[in-house]
Backbone as JSON, one array per atom type, in Angstrom:
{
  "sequence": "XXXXXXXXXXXXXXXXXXXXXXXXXXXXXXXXXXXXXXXXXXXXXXXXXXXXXXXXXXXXXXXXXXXXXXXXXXXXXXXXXXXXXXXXXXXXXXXXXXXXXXXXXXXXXXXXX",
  "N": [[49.45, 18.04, -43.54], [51.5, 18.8, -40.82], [51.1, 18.2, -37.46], [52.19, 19.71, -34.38], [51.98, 18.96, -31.18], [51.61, 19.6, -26.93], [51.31, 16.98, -25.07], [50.34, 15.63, -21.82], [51.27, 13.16, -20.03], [50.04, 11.03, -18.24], [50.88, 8.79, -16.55], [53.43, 8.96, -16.47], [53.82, 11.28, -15.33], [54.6, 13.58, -16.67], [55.11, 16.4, -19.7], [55.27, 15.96, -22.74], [55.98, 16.15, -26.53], [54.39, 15.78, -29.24], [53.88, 14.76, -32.47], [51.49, 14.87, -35.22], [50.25, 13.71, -38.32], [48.05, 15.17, -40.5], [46.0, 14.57, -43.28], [44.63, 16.98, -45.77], [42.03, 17.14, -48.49], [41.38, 19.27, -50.87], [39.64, 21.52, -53.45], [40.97, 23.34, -54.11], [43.42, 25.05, -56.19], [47.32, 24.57, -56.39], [48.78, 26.64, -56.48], [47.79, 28.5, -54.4], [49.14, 28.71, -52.01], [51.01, 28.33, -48.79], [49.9, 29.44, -46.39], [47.14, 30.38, -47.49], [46.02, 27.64, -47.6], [46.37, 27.22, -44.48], [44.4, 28.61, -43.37], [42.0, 28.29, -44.33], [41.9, 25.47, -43.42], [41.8, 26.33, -40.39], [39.83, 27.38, -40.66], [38.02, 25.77, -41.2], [37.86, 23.67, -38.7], [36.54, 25.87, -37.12], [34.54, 25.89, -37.34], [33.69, 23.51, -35.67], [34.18, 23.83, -33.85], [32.64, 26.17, -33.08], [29.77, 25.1, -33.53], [29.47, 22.32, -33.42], [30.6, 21.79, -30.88], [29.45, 23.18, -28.87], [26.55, 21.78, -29.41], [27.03, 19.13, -28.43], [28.07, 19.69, -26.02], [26.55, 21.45, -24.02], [24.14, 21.16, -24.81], [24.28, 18.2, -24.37], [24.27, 16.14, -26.97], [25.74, 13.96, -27.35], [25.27, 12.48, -25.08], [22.64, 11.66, -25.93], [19.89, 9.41, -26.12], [17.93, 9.14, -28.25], [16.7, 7.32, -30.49], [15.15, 6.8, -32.83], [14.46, 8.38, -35.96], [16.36, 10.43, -34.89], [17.74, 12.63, -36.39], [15.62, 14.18, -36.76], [15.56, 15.29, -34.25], [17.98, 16.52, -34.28], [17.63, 18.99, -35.47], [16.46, 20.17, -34.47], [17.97, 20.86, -32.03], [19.82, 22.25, -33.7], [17.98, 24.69, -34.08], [17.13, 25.41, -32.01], [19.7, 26.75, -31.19], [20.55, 28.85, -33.29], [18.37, 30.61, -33.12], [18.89, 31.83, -30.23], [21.77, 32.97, -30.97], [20.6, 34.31, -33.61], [19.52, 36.41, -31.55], [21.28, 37.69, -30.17], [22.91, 36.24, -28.04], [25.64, 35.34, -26.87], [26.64, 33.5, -24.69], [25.72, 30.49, -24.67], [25.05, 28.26, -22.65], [24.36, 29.75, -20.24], [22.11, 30.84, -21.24], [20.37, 29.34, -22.29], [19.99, 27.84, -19.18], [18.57, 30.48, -18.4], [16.44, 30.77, -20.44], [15.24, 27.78, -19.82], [14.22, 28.71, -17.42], [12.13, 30.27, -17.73], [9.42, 30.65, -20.05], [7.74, 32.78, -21.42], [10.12, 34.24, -21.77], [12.12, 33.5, -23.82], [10.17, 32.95, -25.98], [10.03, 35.6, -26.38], [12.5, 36.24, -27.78], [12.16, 34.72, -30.11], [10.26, 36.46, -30.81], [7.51, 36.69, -30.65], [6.23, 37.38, -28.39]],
  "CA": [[49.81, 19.03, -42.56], [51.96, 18.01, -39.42], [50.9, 19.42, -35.8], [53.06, 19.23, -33.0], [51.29, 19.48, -29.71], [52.18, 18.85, -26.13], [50.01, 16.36, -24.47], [50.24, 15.37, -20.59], [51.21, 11.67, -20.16], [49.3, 11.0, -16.58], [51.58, 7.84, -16.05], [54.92, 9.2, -16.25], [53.76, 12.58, -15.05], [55.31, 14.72, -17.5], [54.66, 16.66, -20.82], [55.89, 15.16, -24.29], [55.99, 16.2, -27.64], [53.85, 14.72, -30.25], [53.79, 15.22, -33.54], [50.33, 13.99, -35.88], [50.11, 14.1, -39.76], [46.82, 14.66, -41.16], [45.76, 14.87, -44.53], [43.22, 17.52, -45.82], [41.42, 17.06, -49.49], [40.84, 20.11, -51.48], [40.0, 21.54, -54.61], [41.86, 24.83, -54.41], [44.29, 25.39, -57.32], [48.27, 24.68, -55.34], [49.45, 28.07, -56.13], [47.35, 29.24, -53.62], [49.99, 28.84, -50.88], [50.64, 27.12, -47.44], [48.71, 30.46, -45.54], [45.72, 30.57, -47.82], [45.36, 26.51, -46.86], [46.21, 26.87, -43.47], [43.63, 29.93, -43.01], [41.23, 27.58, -44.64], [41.85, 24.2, -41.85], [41.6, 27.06, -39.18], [38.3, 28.14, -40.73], [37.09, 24.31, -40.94], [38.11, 23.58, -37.24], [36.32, 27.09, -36.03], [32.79, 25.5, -37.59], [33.67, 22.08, -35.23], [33.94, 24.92, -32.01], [31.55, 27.34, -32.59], [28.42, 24.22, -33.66], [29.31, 21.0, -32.71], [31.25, 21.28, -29.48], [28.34, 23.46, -28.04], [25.47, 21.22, -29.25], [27.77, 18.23, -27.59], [28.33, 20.37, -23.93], [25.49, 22.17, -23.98], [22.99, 20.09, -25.62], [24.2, 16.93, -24.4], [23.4, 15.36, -27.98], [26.49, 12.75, -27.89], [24.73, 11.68, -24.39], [20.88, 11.72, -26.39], [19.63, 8.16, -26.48], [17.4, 8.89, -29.14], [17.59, 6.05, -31.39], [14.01, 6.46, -33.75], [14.54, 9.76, -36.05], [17.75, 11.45, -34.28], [18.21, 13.8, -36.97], [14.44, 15.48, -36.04], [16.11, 16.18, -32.85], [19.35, 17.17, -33.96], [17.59, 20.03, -36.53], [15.4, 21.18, -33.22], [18.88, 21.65, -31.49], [20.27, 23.77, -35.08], [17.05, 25.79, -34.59], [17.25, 26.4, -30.43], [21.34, 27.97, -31.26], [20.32, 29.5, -34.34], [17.15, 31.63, -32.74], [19.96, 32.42, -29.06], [22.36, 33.55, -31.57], [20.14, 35.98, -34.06], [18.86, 37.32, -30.94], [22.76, 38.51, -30.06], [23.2, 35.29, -27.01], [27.23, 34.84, -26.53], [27.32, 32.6, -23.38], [24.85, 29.35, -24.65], [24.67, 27.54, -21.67], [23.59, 30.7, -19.81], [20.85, 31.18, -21.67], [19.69, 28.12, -21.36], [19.43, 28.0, -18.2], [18.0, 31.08, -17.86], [15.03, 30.64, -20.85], [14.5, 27.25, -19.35], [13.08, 29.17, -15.74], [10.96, 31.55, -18.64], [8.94, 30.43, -21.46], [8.16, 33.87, -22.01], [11.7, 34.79, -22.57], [12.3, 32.19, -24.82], [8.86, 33.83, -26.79], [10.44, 37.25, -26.89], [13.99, 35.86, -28.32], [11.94, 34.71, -31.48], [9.91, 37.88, -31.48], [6.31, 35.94, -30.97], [5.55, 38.36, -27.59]],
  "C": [[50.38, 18.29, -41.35], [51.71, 19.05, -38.43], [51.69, 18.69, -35.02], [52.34, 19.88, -32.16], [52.07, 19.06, -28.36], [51.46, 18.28, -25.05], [50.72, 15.71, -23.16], [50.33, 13.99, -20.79], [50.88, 11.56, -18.26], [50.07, 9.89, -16.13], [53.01, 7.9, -16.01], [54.81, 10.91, -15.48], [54.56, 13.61, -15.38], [54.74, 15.34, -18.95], [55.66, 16.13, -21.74], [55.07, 15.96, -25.18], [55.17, 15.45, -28.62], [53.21, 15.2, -31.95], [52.39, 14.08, -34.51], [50.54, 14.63, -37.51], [48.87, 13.92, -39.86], [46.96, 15.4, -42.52], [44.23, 15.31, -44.85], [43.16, 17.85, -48.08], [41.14, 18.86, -49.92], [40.67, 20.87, -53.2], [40.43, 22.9, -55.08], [43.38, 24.8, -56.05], [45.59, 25.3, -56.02], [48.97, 25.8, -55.66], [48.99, 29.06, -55.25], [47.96, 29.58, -52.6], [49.34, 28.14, -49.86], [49.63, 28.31, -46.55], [47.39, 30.01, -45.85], [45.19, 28.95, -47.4], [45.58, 26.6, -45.19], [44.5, 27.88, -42.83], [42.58, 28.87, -43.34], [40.53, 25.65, -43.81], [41.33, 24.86, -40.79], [39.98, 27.34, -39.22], [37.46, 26.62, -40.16], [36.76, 24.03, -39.57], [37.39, 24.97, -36.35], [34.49, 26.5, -36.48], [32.43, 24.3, -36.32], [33.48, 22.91, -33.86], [33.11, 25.55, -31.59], [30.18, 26.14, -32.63], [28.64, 23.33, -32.86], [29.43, 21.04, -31.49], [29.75, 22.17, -28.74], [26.73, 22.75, -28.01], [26.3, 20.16, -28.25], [27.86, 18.42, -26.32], [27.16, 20.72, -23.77], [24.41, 21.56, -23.8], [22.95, 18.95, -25.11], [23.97, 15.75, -25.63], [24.44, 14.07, -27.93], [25.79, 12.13, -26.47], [23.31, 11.14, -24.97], [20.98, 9.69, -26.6], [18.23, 7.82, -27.25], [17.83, 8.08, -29.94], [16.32, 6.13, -32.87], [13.95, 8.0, -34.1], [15.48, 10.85, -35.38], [17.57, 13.09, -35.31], [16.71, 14.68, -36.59], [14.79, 16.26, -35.13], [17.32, 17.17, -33.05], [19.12, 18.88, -35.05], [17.11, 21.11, -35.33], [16.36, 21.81, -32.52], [19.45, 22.95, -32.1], [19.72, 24.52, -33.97], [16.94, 26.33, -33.56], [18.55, 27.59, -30.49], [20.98, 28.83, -32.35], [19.16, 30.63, -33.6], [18.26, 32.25, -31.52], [20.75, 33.3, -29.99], [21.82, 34.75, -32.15], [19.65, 36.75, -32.52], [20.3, 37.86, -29.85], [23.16, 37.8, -28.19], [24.59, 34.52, -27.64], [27.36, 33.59, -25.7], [25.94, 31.34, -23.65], [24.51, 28.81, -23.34], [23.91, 28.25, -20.85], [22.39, 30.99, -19.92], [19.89, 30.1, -22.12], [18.54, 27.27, -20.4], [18.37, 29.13, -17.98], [16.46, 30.99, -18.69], [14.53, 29.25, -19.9], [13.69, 27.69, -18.02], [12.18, 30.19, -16.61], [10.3, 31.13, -19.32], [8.66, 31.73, -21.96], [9.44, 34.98, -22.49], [11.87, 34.33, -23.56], [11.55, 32.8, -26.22], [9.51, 35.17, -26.91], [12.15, 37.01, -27.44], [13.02, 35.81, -29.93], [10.85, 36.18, -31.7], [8.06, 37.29, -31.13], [5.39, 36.97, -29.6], [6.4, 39.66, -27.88]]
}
């Protein structure tokens, strides 16, 4: 797939053109067409926006200097977005903030008060 984007060069102070090739693996049958793969990159790239980038901002996990067992931590993060979410929480960071000033909020998100 080739993307053309237009990325800010801060030392000439202007925008440019830049074109990237990447290559994506799949085991779709190729009569499926260029849509049904692009629809399928778009989907991949909407899992990297909606999970990662908010444990990463949010979460802080690419700052975490856990170093003994990471992944314990990184299931506890899953399981904090996963409980905000079923309980119908759009704005993560928001809510957040606002369970961290509650513990009983927090307790009535999973249903426990």
């Amino acid at each position: 797939m080739r993307r053309t984007r237009d990325v800010f060069l801060t030392s000439i102070g202007e925008w440019r053109k830049t074109v990237k090739l990447a290559y994506y693996g799949s085991d779709c049958a190729p009569t499926i067409g260029a849509e049904r793969y692009a629809q399928a990159i778009r989907g991949h790239w909407s899992i990297e926006n909606r999970q990662h980038y908010v444990r990463d901002v949010s979460l802080g996990e690419d700052r975490s200097r856990i170093r003994h067992n990471p992944g314990i931590f990184a299931r506890m993060r899953s399981f904090a977005l996963n409980i905000l979410r079923s309980s119908g929480v759009t704005n993560i960071a928001e809510a957040l903030y606002d369970n961290a000033l509650s513990f009983d909020r927090i307790l009535s998100c999973v249903g426990v008060i």
